[in-house]
VOGU-3710 file (C-alpha; in Angstrom, 3 decimals, decimal comma):
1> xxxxxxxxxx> 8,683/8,321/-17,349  6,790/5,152/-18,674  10,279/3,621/-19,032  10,748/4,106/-15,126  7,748/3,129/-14,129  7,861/-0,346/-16,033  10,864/-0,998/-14,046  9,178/-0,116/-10,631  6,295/-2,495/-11,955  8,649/-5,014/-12,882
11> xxxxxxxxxx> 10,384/-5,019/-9,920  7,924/-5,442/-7,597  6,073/-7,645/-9,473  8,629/-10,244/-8,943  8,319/-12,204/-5,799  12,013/-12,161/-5,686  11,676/-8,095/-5,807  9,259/-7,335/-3,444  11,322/-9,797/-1,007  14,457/-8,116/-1,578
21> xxxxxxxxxx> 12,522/-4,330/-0,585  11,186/-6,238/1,968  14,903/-7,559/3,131  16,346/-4,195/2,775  14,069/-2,125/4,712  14,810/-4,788/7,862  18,034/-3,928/7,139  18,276/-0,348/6,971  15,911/-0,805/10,685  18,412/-2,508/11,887
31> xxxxxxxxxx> 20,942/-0,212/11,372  18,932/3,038/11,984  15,643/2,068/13,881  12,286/1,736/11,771  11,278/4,386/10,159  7,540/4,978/10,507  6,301/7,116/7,196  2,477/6,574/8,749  3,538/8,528/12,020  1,920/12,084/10,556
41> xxxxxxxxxx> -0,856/10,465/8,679  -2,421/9,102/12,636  -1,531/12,090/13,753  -2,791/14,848/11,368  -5,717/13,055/9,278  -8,786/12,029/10,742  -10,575/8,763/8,236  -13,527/9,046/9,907  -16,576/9,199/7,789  -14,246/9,779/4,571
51> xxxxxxxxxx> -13,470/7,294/1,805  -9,864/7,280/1,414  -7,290/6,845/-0,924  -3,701/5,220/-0,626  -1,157/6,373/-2,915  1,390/3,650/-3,234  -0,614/1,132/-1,077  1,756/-2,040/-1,620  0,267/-4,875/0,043  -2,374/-3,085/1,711
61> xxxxxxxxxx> -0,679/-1,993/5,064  -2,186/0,835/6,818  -5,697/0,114/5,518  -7,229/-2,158/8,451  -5,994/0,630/10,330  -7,496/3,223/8,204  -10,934/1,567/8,692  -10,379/0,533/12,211  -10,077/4,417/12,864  -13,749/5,541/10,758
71> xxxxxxxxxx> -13,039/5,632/6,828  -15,883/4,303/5,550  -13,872/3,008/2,465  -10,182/2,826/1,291  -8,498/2,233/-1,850  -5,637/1,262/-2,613  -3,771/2,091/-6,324  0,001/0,729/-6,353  2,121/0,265/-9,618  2,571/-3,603/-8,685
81> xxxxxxxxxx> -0,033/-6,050/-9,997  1,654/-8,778/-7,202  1,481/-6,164/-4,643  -2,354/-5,501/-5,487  -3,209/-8,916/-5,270  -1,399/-9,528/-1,789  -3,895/-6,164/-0,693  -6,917/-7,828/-1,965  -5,728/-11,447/-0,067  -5,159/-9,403/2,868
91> xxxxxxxxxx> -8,608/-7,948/3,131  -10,187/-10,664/2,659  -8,262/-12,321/5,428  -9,576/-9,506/7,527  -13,106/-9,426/6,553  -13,037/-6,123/4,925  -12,843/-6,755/1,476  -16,228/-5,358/1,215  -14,977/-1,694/2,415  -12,105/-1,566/-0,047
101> xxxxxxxxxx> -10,716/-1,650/-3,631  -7,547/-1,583/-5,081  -6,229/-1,124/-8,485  -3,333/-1,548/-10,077  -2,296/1,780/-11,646  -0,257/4,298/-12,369  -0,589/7,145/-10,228  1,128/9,476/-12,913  -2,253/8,492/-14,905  -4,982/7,682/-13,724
111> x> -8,217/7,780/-14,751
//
């Protein structure tokens, strides 16, 4: 598994990486209309008054939202060092840096 994972790391630690998932998701849109994993996450799970975690956070999308909607804190673990560090920009950006964390990990183990 560590083998694997290093490659997912790799990949999207490379700017060039994370803008070719980027490219390919538009793509596959496109073609079949964007597909919205978050859709069941609004629907069925209520962040208010919960600290949250995001599995696989990227480069933090979904967490202004997550705060916007009550969680009290959010963070973020994703494989990608480069991805982690866009999260972090991003809430600062927003001005709530203060209500999150993210780490760069690997959710197969974690501390």
């Amino acid at each position: 598994m560590s083998e694997r994972v290093e490659h997912e790391r790799s990949f999207y630690n490379e700017s060039s990486g994370a803008s070719r998932y980027r490219q390919l998701r538009r793509l596959i849109w496109r073609a079949i209309g964007e597909f919205n994993r978050q859709g069941e996450l609004y629907r069925l799970f209520d962040p208010a008054a919960k600290a949250v975690l995001q599995y696989g956070c990227g480069a933090g999308i979904g967490v202004e939202s997550l705060l916007s909607r009550g969680a009290l804190h959010v963070t973020g673990i994703d494989i990608s060092d480069e991805e982690i560090e866009r999260a972090r920009r991003a809430a600062e950006r927003g001005g709530y840096a203060e209500k999150t964390s993210f780490v760069a990990a690997d959710a197969h183990h974690t501390e």
